[in-house]
C-alpha positions in Angstrom: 10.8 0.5 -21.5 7.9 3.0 -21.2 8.3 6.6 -19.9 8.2 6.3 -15.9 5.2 6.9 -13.8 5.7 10.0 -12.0 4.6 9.6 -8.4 3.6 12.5 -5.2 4.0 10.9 -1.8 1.7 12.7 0.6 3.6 11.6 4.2 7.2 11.6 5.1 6.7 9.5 8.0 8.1 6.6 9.0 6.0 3.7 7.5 6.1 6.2 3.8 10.2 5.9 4.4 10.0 2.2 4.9 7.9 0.7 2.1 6.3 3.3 0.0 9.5 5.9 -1.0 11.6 2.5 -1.2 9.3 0.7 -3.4 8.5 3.8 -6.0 12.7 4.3 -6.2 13.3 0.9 -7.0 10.7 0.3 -9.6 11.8 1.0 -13.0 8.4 1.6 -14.0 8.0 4.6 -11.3 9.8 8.3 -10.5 8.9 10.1 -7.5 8.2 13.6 -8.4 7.1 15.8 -5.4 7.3 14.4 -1.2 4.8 16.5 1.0 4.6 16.9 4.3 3.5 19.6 6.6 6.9 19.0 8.3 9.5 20.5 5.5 12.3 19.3 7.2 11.5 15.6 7.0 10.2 15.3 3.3 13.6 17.2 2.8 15.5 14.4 4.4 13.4 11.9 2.7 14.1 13.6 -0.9 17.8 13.1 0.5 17.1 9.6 0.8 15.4 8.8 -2.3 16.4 10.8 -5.9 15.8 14.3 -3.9 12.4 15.0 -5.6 10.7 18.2 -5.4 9.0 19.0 -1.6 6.0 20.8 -0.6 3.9 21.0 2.2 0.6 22.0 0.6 -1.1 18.9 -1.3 -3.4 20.6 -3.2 -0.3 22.3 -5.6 -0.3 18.5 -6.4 -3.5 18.0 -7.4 -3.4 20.5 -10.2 -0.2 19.4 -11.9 -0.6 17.3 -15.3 2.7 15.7 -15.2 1.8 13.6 -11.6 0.4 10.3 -12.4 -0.3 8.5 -9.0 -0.7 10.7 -5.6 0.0 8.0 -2.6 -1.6 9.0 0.5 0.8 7.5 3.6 -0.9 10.1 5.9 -2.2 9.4 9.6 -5.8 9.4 10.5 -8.5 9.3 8.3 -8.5 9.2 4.2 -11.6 10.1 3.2 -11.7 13.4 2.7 -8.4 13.0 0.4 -9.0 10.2 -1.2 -11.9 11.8 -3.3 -9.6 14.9 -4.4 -7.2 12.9 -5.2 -9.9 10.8 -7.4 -11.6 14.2 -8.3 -8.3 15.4 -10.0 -8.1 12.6 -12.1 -5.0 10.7 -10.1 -4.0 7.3 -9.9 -4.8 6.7 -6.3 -2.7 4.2 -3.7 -3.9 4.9 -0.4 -3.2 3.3 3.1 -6.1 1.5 5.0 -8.6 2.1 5.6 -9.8 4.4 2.8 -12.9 5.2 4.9 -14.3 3.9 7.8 -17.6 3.2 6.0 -17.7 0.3 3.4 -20.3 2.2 1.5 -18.2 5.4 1.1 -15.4 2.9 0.0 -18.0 1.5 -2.6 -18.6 5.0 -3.8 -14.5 5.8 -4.1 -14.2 2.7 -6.3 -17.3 4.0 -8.7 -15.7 7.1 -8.5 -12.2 5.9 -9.5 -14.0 3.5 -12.6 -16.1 6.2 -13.8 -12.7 8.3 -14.5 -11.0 5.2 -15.4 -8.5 5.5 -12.4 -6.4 2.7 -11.0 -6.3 2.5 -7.4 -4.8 0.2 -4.8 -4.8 0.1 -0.7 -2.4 -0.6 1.7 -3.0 -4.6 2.0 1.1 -4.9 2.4 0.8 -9.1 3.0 -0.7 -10.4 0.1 2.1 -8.9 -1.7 4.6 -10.4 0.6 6.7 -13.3 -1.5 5.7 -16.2 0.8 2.2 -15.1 0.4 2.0 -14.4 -3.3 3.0 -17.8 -3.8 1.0 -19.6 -1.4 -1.7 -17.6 -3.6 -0.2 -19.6 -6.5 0.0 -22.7 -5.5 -3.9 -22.1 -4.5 -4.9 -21.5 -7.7 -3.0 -24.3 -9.2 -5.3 -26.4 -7.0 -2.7 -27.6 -4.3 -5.1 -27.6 -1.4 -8.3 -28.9 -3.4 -11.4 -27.4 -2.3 -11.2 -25.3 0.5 -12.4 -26.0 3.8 -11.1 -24.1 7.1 -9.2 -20.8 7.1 -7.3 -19.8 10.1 -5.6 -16.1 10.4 -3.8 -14.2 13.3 -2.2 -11.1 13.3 -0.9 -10.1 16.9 2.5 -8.6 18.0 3.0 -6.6 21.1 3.9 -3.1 20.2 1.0 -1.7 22.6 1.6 -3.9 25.3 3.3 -1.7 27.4 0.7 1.4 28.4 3.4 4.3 28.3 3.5 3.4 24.0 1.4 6.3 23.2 -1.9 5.3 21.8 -1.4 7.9 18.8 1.4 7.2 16.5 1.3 10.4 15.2 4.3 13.1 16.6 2.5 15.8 17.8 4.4 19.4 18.2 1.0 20.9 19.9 -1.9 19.1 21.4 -4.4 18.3 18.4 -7.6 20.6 18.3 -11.0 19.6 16.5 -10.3 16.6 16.5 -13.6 14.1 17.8 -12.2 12.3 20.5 -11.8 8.7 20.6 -12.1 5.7 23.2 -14.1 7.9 25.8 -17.0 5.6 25.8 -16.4 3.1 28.4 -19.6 1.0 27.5 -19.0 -2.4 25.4 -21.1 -0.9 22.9 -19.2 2.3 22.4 -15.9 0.8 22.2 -13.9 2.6 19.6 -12.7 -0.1 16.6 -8.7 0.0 16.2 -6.8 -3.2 16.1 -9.6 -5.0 13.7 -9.4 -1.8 11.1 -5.8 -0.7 11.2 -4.0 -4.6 12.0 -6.7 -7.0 11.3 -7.6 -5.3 8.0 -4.9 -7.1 5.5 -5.3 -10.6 7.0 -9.1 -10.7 6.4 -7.9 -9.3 2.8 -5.1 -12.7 2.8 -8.3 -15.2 3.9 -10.7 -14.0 1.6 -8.3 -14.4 -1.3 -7.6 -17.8 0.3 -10.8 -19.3 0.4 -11.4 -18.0 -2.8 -15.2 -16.4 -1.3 -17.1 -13.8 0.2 -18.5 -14.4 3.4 -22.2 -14.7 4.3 -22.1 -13.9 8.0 -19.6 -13.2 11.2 -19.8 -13.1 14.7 -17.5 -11.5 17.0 -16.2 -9.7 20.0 -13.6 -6.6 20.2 -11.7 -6.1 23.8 -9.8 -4.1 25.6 -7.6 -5.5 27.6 -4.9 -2.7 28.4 -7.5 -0.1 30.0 -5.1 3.2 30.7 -2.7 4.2 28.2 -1.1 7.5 27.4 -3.2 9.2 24.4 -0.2 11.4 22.8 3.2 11.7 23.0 3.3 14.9 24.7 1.2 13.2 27.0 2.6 12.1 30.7 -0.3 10.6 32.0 -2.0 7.8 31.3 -6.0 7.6 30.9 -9.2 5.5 30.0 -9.3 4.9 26.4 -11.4 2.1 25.3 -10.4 1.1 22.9 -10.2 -2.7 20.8 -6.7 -3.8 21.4 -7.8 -7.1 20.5 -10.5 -8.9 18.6 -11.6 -12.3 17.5 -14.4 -13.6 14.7 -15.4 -16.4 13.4 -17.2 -16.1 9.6 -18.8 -18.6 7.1 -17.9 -18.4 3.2 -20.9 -18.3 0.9 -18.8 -22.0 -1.1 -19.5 -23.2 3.0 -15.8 -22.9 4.1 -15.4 -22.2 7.6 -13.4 -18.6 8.8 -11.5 -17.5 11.6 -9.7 -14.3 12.5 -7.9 -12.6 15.3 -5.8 -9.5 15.6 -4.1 -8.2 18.9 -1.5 -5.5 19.2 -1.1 -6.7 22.9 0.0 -10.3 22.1 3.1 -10.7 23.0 5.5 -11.4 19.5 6.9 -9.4 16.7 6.0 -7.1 14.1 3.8 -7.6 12.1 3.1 -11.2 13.7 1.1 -12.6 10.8 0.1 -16.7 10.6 -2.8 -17.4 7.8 -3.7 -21.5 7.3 -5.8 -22.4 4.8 -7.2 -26.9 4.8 -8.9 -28.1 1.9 -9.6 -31.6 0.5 -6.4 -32.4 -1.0 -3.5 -30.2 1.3 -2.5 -27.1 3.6 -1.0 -24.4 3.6 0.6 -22.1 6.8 2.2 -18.6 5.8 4.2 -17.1 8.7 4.9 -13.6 7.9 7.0 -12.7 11.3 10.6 -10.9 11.5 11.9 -13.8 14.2 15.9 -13.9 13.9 16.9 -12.4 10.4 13.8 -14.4 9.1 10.6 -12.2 7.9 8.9 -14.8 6.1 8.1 -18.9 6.0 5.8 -21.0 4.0 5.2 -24.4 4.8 3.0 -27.3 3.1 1.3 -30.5 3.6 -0.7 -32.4 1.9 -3.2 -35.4 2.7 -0.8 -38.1 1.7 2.2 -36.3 3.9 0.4 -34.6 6.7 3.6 -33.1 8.2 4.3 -29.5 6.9 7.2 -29.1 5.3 9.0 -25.6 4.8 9.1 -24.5 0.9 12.0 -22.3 -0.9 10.0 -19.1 -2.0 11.3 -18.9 -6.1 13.1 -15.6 -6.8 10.8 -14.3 -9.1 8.1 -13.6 -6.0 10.4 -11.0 -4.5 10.2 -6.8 -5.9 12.7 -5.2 -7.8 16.1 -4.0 -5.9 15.3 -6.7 -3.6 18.5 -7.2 -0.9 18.6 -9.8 1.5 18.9 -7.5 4.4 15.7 -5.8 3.3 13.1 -5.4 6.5 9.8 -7.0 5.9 8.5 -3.6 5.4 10.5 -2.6 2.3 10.6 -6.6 0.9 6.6 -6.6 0.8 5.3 -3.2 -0.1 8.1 -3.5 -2.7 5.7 -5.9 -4.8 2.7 -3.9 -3.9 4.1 -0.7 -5.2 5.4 -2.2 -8.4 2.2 -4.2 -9.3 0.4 -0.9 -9.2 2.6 0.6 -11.8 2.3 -2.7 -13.9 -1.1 -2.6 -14.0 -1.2 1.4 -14.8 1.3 0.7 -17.4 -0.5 -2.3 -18.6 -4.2 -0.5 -18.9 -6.3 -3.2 -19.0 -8.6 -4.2 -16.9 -6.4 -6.0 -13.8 -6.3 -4.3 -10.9 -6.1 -6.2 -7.5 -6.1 -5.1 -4.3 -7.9 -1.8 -5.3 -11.0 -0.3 -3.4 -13.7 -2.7 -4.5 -11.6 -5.5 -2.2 -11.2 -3.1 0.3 -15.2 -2.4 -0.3 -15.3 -5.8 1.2 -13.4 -6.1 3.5 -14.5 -2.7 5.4 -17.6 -4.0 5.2 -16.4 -7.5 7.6 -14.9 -5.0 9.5 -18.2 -3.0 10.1 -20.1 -6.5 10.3 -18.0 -7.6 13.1 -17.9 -4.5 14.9 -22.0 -4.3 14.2 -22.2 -8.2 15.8 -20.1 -7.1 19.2 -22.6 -4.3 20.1 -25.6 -6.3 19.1 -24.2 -10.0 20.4 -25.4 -12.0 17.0 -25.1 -13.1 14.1 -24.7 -11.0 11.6 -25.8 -11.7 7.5 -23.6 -10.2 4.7 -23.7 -8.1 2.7 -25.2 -5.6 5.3 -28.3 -4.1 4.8 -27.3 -0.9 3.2 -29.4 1.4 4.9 -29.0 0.5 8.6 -26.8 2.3 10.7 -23.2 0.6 11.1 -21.8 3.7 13.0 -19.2 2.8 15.3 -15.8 5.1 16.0 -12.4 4.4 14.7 -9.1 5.5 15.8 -6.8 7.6 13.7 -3.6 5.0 13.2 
């Protein structure tokens, strides 16, 4: 057994408590080392929870330390600015999406990251979930033949009601230099958030399906709750526009035929995923929805027995320490965080899910959000010196 990694979490929040810090403690490959947070008091119940590692609440005493191997970034807002420290100081990078809100400063992270020969991986939770890493499978052992149409959804409802404030973040004080965000009421200047921060891993899940980049999109982004609290020391509601939900359709450079939509005012659960994929010889329809002690279904068909028939997902797709009762959270980023540490461990060359796929799949979200404010069709890869500029909201 080789000597454990030895992880830093940067974040203590909830989403870091419910996949990353489970998923490092349960791997046997991994050791979390140091939890920061600006707010002590919760890495200090999260080092309760999980081996009570060191805690700190300044990062950069991270950075210089030889004995960290990864640095995970589960902080809100934007990445950036971290991510290339933590790539500067010679880290093993996981970060959650997006890792910037440009795909050609994502593009630049990942040459960064090879240059150094880093390993890195990004938050794309659901191609790690066990229903999906098999559908993946079964895909490559030819099940569905050659692809054809790819369908994928991710809605639930968890801003449906206004008074949710738009902000996940806990604020003790009203935040200060920060640019603000959804104050452009004009369809052009709507500010991107459900297609980055929910949209994000299923265009990741289609992609891998249909086993191709795409060679165009067009869509539209909406907003279809208008007045929302901003922050949660907030009491009134007001105008934040803002793209609650989204739909676009794509074409795949082999000629197979893409669609996406993501919502986070569609009524349903968390995290409300479908993704179909047709091709010449079957289908295949991943539900990845916690729906009555169930957070995950894979059914198949195939063009001799057209009606879908739910598969058994084999034991060996689920992460170490993996309990029944396990919330989809802690059952999917459990993979994620453990193939990460395989492939470190490893050292050769495999490395999924790392910035280069991120690379492209920022760069369908920028394409799509570059096609709403011009109303067109637009050609991939972008040109890379035209102006993509649209804003993004700190999830």
């Amino acid at each position: 057994m080789p000597t454990p990694l030895r992880v830093a979490v940067i974040g203590a929040g909830r989403w870091s408590a419910s996949a990353h810090l489970p998923g490092f403690y349960r791997s046997q490959l991994s050791e979390i080392a140091v939890i920061c947070d600006l707010d002590r008091e919760l890495a200090l119940k999260r080092a309760a929870q999980f081996g009570d590692p060191e805690v700190t609440t300044d990062y950069r005493t991270i950075l210089a330390r030889p004995d960290i191997d990864i640095i995970d970034i589960v902080t809100r807002g934007d990445h950036q600015d971290l991510v290339f420290e933590v790539l500067e100081a010679g880290k093993h990078c996981l970060v959650e999406k997006p890792v910037c809100h440009d795909y050609r400063d994502v593009w630049r992270a990942h040459r960064l990251a090879e240059s150094k020969g880093l390993k890195t991986k990004v938050g794309l939770t659901f191609r790690y979930a066990p229903a999906m890493m098999y559908a993946f499978d079964l895909i490559r052992q030819g099940f569905i033949g050659e692809p054809f149409i790819f369908n994928g959804y991710e809605q639930n409802s968890q801003w449906l009601d206004p008074d949710n404030p738009m902000d996940k973040r806990i604020h003790k004080a009203k935040p200060v230099n920060e640019k603000p965000w959804g104050v452009d009421p004009s369809r052009e200047g709507i500010t991107v958030s459900s297609l980055e921060g929910y949209g994000a891993p299923t265009i990741d899940i289609g992609l891998e399906m249909v086993g191709s980049d795409l060679s165009r999109v067009i869509g539209i982004l909406a907003n279809m709750v208008k007045h929302r609290r901003r922050t949660n020391l907030d009491t009134a509601r007001e105008r934040i526009n803002i793209d609650d939900a989204d739909m676009f359709m794509g074409e795949a450079a082999n000629g197979a035929l893409y669609s996406m939509q993501s919502s986070y005012v569609a009524v349903g659960n968390y995290p409300g995923i479908e993704a179909r994929i047709s091709g010449s010889k079957g289908a295949i329809k991943v539900r990845l929805v916690e729906e009555f002690g169930v957070i995950q279904t894979i059914h198949t068909a195939t063009a001799e027995k057209v009606e879908f028939v739910q598969q058994e997902i084999p034991a060996h797709y689920f992460p170490p320490g993996f309990r029944t009762d396990d919330p989809w959270s802690t059952a999917f980023y459990g993979n994620l965080v453990h193939n990460f540490c395989q492939e470190i461990v490893a050292g050769g060359a495999e490395n999924q899910g790392n910035f280069a796929q991120s690379a492209r799949v920022q760069e369908i979200i920028n394409g799509v959000a570059l096609s709403h404010r011009e109303r067109r069709w637009i050609d991939l890869p972008l040109d890379t010196t035209r102006d993509i500029t649209i804003q993004s909201s700190p999830f």
